[in-house]
TILUM-361298 format. One record per residue: residue in one letter; x, y, z of N, C-alpha, C in turn; residue number from 0. Coordinates in steps of 0.02 Angstrom, whole numbers, plus 32768, in hexadecimal, padded with zeros to 4 digits. Example, Ala and Ser with C-alpha at 12.3 -4.5 7.8 and 13.67 -1.06 7.14 Angstrom:
BEGIN
<residuo: A, n_px: 8294, n_py: 7EE4, n_pz: 8186, ca_px: 8267, ca_py: 7F1F, ca_pz: 8186, c_px: 8294, c_py: 7F5B, c_pz: 8186, num: 0>
<residuo: S, n_px: 8282, n_py: 7F90, n_pz: 8162, ca_px: 82AC, ca_py: 7FCB, ca_pz: 8165, c_px: 8285, c_py: 8002, c_pz: 818A, num: 1>
REM end
This chain:
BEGIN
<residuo: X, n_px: 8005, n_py: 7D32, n_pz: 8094, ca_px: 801D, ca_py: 7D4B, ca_pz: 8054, c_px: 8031, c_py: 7D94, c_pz: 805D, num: 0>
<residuo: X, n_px: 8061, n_py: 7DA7, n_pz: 804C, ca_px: 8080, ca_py: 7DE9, ca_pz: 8045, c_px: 807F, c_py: 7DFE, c_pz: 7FF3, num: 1>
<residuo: X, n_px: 8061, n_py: 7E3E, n_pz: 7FE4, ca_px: 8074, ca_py: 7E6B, ca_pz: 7FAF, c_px: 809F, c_py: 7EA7, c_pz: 7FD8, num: 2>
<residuo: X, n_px: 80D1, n_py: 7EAD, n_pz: 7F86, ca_px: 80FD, ca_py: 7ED7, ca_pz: 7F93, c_px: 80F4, c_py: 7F0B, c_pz: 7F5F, num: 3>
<residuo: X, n_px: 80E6, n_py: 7F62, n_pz: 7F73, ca_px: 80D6, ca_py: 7F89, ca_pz: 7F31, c_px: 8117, c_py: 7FC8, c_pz: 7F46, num: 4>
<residuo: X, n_px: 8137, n_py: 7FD9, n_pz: 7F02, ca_px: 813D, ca_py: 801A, ca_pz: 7EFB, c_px: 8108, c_py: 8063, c_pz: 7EF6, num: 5>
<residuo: X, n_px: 811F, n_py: 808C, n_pz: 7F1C, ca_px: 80F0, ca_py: 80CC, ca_pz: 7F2E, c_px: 8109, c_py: 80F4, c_pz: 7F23, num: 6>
<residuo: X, n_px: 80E4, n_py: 813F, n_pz: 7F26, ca_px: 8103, ca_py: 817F, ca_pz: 7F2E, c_px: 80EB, c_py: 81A7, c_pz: 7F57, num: 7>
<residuo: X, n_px: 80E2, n_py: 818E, n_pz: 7F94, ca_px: 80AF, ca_py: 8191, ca_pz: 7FD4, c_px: 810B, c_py: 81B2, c_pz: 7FFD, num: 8>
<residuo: X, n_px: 8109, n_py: 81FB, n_pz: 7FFC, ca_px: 8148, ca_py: 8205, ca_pz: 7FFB, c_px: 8133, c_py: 823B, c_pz: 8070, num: 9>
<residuo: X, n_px: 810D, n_py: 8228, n_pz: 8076, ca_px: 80EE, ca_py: 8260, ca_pz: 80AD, c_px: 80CB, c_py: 821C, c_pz: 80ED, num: 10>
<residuo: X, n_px: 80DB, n_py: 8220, n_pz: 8120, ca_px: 80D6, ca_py: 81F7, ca_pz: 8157, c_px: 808A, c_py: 81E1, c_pz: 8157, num: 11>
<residuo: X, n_px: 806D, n_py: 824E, n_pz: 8167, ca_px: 8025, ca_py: 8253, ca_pz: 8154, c_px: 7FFD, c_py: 821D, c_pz: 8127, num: 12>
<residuo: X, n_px: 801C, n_py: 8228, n_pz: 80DF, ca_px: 7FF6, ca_py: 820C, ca_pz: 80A8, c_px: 7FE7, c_py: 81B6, c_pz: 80D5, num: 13>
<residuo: X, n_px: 8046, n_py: 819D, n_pz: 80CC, ca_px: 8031, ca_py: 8163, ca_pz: 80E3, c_px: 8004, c_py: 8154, c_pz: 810B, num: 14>
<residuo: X, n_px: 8008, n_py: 8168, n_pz: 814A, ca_px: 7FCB, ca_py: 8156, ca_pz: 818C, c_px: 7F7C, c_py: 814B, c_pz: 816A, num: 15>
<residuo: X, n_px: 7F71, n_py: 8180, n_pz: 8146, ca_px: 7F3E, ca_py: 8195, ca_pz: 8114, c_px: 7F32, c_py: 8153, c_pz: 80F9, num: 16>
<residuo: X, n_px: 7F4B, n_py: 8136, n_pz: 80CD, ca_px: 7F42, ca_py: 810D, ca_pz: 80A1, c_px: 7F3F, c_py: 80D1, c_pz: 80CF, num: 17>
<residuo: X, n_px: 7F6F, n_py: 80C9, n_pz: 80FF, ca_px: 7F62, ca_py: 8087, ca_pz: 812B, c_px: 7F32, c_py: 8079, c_pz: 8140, num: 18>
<residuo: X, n_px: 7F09, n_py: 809E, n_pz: 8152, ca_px: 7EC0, ca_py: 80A7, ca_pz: 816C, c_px: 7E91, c_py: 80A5, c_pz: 813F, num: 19>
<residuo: X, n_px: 7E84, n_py: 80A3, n_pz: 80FD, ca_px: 7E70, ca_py: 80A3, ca_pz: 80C6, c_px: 7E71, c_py: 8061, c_pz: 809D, num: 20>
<residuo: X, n_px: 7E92, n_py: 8057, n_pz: 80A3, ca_px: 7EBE, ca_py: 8006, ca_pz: 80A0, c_px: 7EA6, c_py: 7FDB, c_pz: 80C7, num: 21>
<residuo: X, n_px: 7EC4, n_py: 7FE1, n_pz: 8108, ca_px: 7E7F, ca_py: 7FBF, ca_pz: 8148, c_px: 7E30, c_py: 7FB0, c_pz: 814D, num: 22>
<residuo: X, n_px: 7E2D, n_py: 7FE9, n_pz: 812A, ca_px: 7DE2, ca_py: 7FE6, ca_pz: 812F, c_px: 7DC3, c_py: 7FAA, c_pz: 80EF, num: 23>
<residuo: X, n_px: 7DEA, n_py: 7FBE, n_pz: 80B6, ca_px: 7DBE, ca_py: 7F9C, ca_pz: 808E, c_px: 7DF7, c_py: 7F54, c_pz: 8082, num: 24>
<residuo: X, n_px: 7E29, n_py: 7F3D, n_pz: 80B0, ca_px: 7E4C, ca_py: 7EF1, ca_pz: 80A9, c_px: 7E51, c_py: 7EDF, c_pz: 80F7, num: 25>
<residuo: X, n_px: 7E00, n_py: 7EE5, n_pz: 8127, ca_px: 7E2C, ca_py: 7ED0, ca_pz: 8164, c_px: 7E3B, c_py: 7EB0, c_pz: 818C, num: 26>
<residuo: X, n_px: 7E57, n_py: 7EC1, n_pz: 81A5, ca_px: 7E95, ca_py: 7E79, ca_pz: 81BE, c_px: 7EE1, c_py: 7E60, c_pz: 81C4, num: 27>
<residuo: X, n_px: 7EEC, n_py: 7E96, n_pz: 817A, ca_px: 7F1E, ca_py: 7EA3, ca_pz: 8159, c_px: 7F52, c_py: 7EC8, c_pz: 8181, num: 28>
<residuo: X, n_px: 7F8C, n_py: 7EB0, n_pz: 8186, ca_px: 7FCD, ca_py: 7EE6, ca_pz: 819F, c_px: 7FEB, c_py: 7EF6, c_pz: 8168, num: 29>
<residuo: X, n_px: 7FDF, n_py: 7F36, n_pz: 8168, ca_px: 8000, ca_py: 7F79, ca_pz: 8136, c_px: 8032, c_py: 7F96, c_pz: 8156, num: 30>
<residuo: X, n_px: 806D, n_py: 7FAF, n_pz: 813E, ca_px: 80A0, ca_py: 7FEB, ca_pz: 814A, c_px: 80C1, c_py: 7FFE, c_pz: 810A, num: 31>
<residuo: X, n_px: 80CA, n_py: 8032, n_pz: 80FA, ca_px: 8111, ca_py: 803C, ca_pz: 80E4, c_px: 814F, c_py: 805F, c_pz: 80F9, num: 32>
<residuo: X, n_px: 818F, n_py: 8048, n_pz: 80D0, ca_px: 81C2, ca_py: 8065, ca_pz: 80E6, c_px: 81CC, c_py: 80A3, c_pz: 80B4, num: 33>
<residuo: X, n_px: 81D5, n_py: 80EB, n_pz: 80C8, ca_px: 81C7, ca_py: 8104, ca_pz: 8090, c_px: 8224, c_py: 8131, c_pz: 80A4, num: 34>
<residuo: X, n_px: 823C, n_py: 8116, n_pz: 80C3, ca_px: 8292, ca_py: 8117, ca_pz: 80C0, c_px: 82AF, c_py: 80F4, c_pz: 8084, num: 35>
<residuo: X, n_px: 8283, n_py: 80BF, n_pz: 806A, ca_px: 82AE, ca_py: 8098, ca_pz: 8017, c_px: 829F, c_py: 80C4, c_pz: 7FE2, num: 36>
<residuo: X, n_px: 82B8, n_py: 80BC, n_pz: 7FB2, ca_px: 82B6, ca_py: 80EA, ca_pz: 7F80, c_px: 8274, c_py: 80D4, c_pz: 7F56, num: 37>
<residuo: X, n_px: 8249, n_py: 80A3, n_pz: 7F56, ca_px: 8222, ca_py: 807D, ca_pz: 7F48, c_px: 81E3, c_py: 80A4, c_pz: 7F6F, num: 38>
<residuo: X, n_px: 81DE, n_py: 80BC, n_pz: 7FB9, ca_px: 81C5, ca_py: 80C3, ca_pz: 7FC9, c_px: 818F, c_py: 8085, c_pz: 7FDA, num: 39>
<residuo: X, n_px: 8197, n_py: 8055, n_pz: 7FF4, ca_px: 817F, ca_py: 801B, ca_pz: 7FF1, c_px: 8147, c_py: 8009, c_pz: 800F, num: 40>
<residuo: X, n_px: 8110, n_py: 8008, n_pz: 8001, ca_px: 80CC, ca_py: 7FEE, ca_pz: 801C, c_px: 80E0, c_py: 7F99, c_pz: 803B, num: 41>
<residuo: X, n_px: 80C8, n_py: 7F85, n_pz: 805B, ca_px: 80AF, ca_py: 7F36, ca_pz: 8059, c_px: 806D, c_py: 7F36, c_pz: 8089, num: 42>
<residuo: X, n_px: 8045, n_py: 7EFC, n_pz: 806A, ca_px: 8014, ca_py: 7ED8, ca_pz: 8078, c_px: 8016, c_py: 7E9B, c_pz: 8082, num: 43>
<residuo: X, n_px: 8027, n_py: 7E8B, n_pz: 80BB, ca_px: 8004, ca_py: 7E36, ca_pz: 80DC, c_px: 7FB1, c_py: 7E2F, c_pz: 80EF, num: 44>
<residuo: X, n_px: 7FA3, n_py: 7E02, n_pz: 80D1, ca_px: 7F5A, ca_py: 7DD3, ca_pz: 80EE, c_px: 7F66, c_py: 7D8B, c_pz: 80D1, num: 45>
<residuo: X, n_px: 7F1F, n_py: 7D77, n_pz: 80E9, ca_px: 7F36, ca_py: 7D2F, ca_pz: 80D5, c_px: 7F23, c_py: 7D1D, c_pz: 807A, num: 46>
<residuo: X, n_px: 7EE2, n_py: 7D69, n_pz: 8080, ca_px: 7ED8, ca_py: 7D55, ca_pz: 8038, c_px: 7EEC, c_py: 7D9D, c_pz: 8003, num: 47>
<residuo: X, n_px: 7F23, n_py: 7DB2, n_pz: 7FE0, ca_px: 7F1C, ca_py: 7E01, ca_pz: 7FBE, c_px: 7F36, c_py: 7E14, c_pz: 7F84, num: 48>
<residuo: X, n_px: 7EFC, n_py: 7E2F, n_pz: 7F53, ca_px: 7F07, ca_py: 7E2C, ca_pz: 7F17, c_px: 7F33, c_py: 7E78, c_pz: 7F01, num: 49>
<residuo: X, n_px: 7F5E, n_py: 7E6E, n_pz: 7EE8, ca_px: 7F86, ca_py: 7EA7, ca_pz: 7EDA, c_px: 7F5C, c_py: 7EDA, c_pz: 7EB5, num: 50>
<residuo: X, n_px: 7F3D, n_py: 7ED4, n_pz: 7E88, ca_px: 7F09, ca_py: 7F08, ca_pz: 7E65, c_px: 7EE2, c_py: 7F3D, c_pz: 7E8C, num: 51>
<residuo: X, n_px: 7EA6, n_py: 7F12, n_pz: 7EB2, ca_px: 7E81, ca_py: 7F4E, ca_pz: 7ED8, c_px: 7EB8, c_py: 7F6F, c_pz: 7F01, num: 52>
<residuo: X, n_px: 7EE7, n_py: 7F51, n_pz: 7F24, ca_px: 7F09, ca_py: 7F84, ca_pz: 7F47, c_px: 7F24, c_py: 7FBF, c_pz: 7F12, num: 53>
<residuo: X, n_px: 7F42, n_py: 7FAD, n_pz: 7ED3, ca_px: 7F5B, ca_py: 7FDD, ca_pz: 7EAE, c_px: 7F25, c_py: 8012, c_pz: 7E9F, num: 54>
<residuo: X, n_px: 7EE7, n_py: 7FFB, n_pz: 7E87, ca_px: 7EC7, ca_py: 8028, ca_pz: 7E7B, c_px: 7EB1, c_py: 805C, c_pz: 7EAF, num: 55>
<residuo: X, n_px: 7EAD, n_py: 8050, n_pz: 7EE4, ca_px: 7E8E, ca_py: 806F, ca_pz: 7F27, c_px: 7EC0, c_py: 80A4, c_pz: 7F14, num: 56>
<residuo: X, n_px: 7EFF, n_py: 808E, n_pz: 7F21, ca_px: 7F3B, ca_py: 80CE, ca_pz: 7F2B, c_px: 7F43, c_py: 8102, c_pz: 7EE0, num: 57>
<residuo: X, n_px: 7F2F, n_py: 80DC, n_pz: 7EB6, ca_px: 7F23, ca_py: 8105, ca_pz: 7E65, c_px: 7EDD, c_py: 812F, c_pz: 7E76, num: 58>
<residuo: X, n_px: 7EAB, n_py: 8115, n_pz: 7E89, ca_px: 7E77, ca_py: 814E, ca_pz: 7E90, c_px: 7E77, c_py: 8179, c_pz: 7EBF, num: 59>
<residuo: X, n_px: 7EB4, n_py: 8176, n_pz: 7EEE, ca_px: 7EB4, ca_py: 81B7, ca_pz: 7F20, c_px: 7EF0, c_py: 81F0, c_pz: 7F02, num: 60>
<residuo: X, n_px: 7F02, n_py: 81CA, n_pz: 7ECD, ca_px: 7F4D, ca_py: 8218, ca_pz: 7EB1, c_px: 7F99, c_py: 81DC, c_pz: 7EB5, num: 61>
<residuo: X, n_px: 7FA0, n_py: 81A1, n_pz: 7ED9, ca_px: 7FDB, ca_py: 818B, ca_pz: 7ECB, c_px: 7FE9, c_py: 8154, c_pz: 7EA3, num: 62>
<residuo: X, n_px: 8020, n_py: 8144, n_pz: 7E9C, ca_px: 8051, ca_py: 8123, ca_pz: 7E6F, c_px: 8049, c_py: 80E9, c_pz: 7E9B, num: 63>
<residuo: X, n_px: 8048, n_py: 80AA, n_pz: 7E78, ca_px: 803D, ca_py: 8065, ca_pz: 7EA6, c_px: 804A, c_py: 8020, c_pz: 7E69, num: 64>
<residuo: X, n_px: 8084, n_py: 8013, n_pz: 7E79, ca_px: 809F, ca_py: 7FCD, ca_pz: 7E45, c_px: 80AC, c_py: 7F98, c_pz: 7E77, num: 65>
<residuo: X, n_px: 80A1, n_py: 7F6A, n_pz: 7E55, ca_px: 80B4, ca_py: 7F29, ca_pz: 7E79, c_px: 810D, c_py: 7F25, c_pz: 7E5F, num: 66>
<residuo: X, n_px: 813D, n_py: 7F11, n_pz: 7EB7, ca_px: 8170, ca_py: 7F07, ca_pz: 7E96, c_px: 8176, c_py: 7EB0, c_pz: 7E9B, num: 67>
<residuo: X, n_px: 81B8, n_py: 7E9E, n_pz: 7E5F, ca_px: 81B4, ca_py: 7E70, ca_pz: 7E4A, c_px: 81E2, c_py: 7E43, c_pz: 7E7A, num: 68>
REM end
């Protein structure tokens, strides 16, 4: 299963940051984003992943995190 989120994870840093953060508490999971789209695009593959906790993780550290449609 793949989720796909809009971000404002606009800094390489941040990302790496958050990937690892992300890892820790979904793992297993292959995370990247492309933060060249204007979207700034998170995704999350695992086999099992609920779009929420990931949103919230990235809302309680300072960023912006929507599921796109």
């Amino acid at each position: 299963m793949i989720e796909v989120f809009r971000t404002n994870v606009c800094e390489e840093i941040q990302a790496s940051e958050i990937i690892a953060l992300l890892q820790q508490h979904f793992p297993g999971s292959k995370i990247n984003f492309d933060l060249e789209d204007c979207d700034k695009v998170l995704r999350v593959e695992a086999d099992h992943i609920l779009p929420y906790p990931v949103s919230k993780l990235l809302h309680s550290h300072g960023h912006l995190c929507e599921v796109l449609a």
